[in-house]
C-alpha positions in Angstrom: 3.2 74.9 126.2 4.6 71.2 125.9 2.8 67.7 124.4 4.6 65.9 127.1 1.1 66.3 130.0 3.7 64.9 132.8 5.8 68.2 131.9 2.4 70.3 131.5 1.3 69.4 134.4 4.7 70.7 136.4 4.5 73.6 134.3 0.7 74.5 135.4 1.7 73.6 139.2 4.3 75.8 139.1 2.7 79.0 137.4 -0.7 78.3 139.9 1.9 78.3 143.0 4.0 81.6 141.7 0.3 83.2 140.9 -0.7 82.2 144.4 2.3 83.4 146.1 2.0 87.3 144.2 -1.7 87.2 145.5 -0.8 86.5 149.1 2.0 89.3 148.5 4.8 86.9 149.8 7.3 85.9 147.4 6.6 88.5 145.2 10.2 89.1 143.4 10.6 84.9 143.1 6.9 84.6 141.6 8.1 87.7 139.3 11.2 86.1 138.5 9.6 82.6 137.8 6.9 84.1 135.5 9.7 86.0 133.2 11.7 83.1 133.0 8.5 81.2 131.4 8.2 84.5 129.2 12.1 83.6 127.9 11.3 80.3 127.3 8.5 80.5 125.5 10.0 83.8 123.5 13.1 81.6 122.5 10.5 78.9 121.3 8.6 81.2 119.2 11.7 82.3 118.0 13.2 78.7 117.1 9.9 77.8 115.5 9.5 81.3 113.4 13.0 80.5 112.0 11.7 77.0 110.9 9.1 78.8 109.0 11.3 81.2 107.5 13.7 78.2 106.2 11.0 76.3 104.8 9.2 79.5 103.1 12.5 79.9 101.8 12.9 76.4 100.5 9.8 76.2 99.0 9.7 79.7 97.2 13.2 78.4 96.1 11.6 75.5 94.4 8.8 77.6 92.9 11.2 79.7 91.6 13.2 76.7 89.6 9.8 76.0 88.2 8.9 72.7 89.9 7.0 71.0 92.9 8.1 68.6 95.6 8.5 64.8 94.4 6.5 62.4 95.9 10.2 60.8 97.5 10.9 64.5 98.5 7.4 64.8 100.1 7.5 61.3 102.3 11.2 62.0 103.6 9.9 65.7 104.8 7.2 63.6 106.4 9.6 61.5 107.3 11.5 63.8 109.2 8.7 65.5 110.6 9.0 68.6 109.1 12.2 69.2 111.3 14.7 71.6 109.2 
């Protein structure tokens, strides 16, 4: 989902009113629609944050390989930054 609860919260609405509206049968193709658009979203999400994880397995096994660990300056700037590649 999202850490923003204002976006959340829009998010939920939304989903409760297209569940709603394909339980009362009307507005069944829009609810459809709505709910695989979410699906996109979140599978282009997943997909952004699986290549994250493959960079930074990457990276690090890279760095295994050379035969030496993070320095403590190398660890606080990737703490720094968040983690973000």
């Amino acid at each position: 989902m999202t850490d923003d609860p204002q976006l959340a919260l829009v998010e939920l609405t939304a989903e409760r009113d297209a569940l709603r509206a394909q339980l009362e049968k009307e507005g069944l193709p829009s609810a459809t629609r709505w709910l695989q658009r979410k699906v996109w979203r979140q599978a282009h999400a997943l997909e952004t944050l699986n290549k994250r994880v493959v960079a930074q397995r990457f990276v690090l096994r890279t760095i295994d390989e050379l035969g030496r660990s993070l320095t403590p300056e190398e660890v606080r700037q990737a703490k720094a930054h968040g983690g973000n590649a």
